[in-house]
N, C-alpha and C positions, 0 to 999 in steps of 0.2 A: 327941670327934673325929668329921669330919664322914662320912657313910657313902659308900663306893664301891663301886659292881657288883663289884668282885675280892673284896670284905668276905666275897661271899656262897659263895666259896670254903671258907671258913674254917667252916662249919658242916659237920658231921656227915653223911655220907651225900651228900652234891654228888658228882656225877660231874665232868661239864661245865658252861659256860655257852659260850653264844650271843651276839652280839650279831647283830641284823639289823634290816631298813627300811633308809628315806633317808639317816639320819644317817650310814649307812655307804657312800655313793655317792654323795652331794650338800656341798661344803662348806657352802655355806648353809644345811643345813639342820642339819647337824653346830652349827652355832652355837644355832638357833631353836626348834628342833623336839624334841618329846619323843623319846629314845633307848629301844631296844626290846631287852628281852635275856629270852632263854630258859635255865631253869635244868633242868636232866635228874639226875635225882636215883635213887637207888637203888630197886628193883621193890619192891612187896608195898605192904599197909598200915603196916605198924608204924613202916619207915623214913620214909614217907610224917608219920605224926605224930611222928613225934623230930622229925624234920627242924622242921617248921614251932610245933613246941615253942622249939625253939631257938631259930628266926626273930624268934618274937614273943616271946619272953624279951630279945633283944636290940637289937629296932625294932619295939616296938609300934605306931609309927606310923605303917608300914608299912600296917597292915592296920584296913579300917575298922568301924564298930561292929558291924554286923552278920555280922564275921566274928572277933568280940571273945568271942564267947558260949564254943565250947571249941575249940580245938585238932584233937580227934574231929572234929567236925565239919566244919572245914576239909578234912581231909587229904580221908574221905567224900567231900565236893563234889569237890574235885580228881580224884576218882577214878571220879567215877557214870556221865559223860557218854563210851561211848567212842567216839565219834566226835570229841569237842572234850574229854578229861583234862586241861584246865590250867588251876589258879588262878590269876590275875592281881592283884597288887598295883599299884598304877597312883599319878601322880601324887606322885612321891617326891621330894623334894629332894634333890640329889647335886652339890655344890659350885657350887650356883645353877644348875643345870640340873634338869628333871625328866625322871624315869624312869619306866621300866615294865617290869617281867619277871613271866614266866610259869613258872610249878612245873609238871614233869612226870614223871610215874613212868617209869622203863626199860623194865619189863616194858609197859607202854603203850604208850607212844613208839614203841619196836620194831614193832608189833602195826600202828598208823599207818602207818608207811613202809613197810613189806611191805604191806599189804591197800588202802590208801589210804581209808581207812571218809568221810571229808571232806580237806575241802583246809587244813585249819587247819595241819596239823605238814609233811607232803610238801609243801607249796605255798613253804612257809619254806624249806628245804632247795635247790629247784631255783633257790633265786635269790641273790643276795652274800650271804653271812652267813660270820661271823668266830668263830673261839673264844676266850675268854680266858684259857682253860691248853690244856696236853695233853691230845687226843682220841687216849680207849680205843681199840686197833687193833677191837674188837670193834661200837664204835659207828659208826667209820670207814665201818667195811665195809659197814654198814647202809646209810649215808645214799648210799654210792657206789650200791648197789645202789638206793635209789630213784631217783637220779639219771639211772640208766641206763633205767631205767621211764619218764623223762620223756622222754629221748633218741629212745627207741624208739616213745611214742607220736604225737612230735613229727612223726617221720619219716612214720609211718603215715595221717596227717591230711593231708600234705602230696603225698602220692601221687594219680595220678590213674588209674583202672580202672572196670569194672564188667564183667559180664557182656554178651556180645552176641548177638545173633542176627540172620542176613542177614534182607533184603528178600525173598530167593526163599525161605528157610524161613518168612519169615510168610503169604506169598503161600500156601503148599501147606496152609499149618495149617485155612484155609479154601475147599481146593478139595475136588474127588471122593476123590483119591488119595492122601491126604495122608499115610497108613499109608506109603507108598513114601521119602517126602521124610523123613520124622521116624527113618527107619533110619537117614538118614543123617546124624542127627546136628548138626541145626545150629546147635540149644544149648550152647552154646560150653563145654565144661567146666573150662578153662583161662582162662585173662585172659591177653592175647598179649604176650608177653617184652620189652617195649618199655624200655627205658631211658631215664631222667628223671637231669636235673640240677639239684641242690638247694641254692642258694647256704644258705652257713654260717649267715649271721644271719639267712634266713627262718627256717632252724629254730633259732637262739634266742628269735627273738621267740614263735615257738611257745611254745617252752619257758616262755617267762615268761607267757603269755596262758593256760594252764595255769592260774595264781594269779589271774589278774583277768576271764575270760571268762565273765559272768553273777555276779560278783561287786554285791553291792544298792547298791555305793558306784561303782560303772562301767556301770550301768545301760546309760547311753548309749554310742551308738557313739564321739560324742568323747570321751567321759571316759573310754573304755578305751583307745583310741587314744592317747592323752594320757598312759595312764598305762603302758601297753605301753612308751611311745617313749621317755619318760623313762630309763626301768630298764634300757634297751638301752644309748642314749647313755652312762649315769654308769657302769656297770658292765661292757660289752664285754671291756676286756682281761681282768678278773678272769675272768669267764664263758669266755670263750676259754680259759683255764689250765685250769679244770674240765671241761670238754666235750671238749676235744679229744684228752685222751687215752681220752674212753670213747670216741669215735669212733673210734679207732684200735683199741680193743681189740672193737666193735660190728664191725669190716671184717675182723677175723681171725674171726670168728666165725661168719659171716655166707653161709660159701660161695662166695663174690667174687661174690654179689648187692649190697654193698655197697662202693664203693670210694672215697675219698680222692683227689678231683678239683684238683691244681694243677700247672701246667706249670712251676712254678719250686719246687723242693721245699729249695731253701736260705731262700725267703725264707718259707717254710714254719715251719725252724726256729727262725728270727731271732723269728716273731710266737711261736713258743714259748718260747722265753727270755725276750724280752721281758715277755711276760703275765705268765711265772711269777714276774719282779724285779718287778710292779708290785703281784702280789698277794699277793706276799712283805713289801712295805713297806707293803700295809694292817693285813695281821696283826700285822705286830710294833709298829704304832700302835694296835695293840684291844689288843694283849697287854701293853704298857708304860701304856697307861689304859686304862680300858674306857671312858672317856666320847670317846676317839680314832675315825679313820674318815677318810674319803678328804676331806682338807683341800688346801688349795690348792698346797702343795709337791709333792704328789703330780701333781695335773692340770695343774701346771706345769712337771713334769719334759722332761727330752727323751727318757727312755723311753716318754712317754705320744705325745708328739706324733710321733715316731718307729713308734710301733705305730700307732697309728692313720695315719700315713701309708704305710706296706708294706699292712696290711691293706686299705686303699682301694683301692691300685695291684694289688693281689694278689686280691683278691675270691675266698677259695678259695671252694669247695664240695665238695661227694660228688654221684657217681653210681651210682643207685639203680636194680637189673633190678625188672622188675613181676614178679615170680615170683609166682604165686598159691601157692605151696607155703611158701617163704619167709616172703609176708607172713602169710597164717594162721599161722605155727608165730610169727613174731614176736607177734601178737596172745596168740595162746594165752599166752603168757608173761609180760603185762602185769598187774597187779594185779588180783586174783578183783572186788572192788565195781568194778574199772571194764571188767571183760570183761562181769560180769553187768550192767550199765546199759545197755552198748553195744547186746549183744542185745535188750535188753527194747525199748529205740528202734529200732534195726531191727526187728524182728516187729510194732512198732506202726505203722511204716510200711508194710510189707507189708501189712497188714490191712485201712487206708485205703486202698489202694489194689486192693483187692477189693472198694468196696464199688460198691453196684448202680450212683453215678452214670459213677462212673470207669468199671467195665467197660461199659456203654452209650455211653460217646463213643466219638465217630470218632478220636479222638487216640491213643486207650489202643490203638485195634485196628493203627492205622497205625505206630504208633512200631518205630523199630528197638533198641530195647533192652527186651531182658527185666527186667522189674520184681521182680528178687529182691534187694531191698536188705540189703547183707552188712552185720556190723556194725565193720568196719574200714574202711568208707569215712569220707571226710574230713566230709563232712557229718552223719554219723551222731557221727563221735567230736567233733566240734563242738557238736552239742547232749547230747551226755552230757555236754561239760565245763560249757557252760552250765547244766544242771540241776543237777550236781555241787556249782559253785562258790553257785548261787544259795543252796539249801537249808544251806549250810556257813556262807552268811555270814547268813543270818535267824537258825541256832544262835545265833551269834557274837554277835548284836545280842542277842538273848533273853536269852542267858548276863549280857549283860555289864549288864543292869540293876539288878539287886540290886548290886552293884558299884559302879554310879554312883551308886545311890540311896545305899548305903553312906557314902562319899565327901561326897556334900551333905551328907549328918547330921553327920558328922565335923565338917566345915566351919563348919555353923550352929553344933555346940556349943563348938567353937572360938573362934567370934566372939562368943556367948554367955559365956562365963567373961571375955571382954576386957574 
């Protein structure tokens, strides 16, 4: 009997599976392209090796020679790296389509979407992905809650502030008296309460550029652009069902720093209903196959051309107060590896900018903004995602060698015995 991602159900210790990528956003790629699924499996070692005991007891073929040696060993790899815990079996025949799913421990997984250590497991989450049974209310809550980590960074990246200081405070800092002027204060302690309006799918695209921003396969500006735009396009309404209720839940929380911008709050709920019928009827296309995903009955519906035509005409957004009290306690509450990045890039810009050539220009002396670069600005949390995502996906490539090398040996001894 021929093997199907639900198969993988059926072994010992499976919590969840996953499907995600293009296959579930694209129908052409649903036909072409290799299908992606993540398996979450019970914490500790020992379930770790039942589990892939059982695996290769029942599709050796799964897995290739170099990971043919024990069992032990497997599960070990699966577990060593925790930034990237997940073994990948890859290249799978699945009723003339090939596969790929990733093994992941709970007690890891967890540890990933709370801390964010790389973008390998949080980066999956923030963007379509299906399950193909019932998700634990305990894992639920996990991924919402990273969810809302992307939400919140998304926002933050998106704002515009800085610290200031007048023309006549810098004027005094270099006159006789300047003891008199500096009482008063002109170092602004505060960032002035200004209100910004943040259309909806600027911050998706955030959200998703999150997963591809310094990624080694988007290097370039087009090819991240390209691939940012993609995943917007295919996936919108879905994305819309998931987001929009953190945002509602991000605006009760928020102080009424953050508010739910639309003058028409029926056609509000119409893109809510709508999203949630459209990302209803991908689920239950992943959960009745798993080789299923957003095929062309879907993006031919009239709930599709309908939501996307309200949401055109509708264009909601949120508005966002600059509260510097606010956005600090937001920051403070975003994942400990990406608060401590952020600062370590802020501080390393501060420090450049102490040095002897910068304090010698006439530029640095004349500017009207004090150069205390926080680490919640948008440029700062920009190149934390860029260093983030780079370093996560050279793992990624590193990782996945032995693997492919695996895979050609397979291969050649294959054609070998022919």
């Amino acid at each position: 009997m021929a093997f199907k991602p639900n198969d993988l159900n059926d072994i010992k210790n499976t919590i969840s599976i996953f499907k995600y990528g293009s296959t579930l956003r694209c129908p052409k790629a649903l036909k072409y392209r290799m299908h992606d699924f993540l398996v979450i499996i019970n914490g500790g070692d020992n379930p770790a090796i039942e589990w892939h005991h059982e695996s290769f007891r029942k599709w050796p073929e799964h897995y290739t020679i170099l990971s043919k040696l024990s069992t032990n060993k497997i599960a070990r790899l699966q577990r060593l790296i925790y930034s990237c815990p997940i073994f990948y079996n890859s290249l799978i025949n699945s009723e003339n389509k090939l596969i790929k799913y990733g093994v992941v421990s709970y007690d890891q997984f967890e540890k990933n979407l709370i801390h964010w250590p790389s973008s390998f497991l949080p980066g999956r989450f923030h963007k379509v992905i299906c399950p193909l049974n019932n998700i634990p209310l305990q894992l639920l809550n996990i991924i919402n809650l990273n969810r809302m980590q992307a939400l919140k960074l998304s926002i933050l990246s998106l704002l515009k502030y800085d610290y200031s200081i007048s023309s006549e405070g810098i004027k005094s800092l270099f006159s006789d008296n300047s003891l008199k002027y500096l009482d008063k204060n002109y170092f602004l302690d505060e960032i002035p309460n200004d209100t910004y309006e943040i259309p909806l799918k600027n911050i998706l695209e955030k959200i998703i550029s999150i997963s591809y921003y310094g990624d080694i396969r988007c290097l370039t500006n087009h090819a991240y652009k390209k691939a940012v735009t993609k995943e917007l396009e295919g996936s919108l309404p879905y994305l819309f069902s998931v987001y929009f209720p953190l945002i509602v839940e991000l605006s009760k929380i928020s102080s009424g720093n953050l508010n739910l911008n639309s003058p028409n709050l029926s056609n509000i709920d119409k893109l809510r209903d709508l999203a949630r019928n459209i990302a209803s009827a991908l689920e239950n296309e992943v959960i009745k196959d798993g080789l299923g995903g957003m095929n062309t009955k879907i993006k031919e519906s009239k709930e599709w051309f309908e939501f996307h035509r309200i949401y055109n005409n509708t264009n909601p957004s949120i508005m966002c107060n600059n509260n510097p009290v606010w956005i600090k306690k937001t920051f403070e509450s975003l994942p400990d590896n990406i608060i401590s990045l952020c600062c370590k890039k802020a501080a390393a810009r501060r420090l450049r900018m102490l040095s002897p050539l910068k304090l010698l220009s006439k530029n640095y002396i004349q500017t009207s903004r004090l150069n205390a670069t926080l680490p919640w600005e948008g440029d700062v949390i920009a190149d934390c995602i860029y260093y983030w995502n780079l370093r996560s996906s050279i793992i990624g490539l590193l990782l996945g060698i032995p693997s492919n090398i695996g895979k050609l040996m397979s291969y050649f001894v294959y054609k070998m015995s022919k």
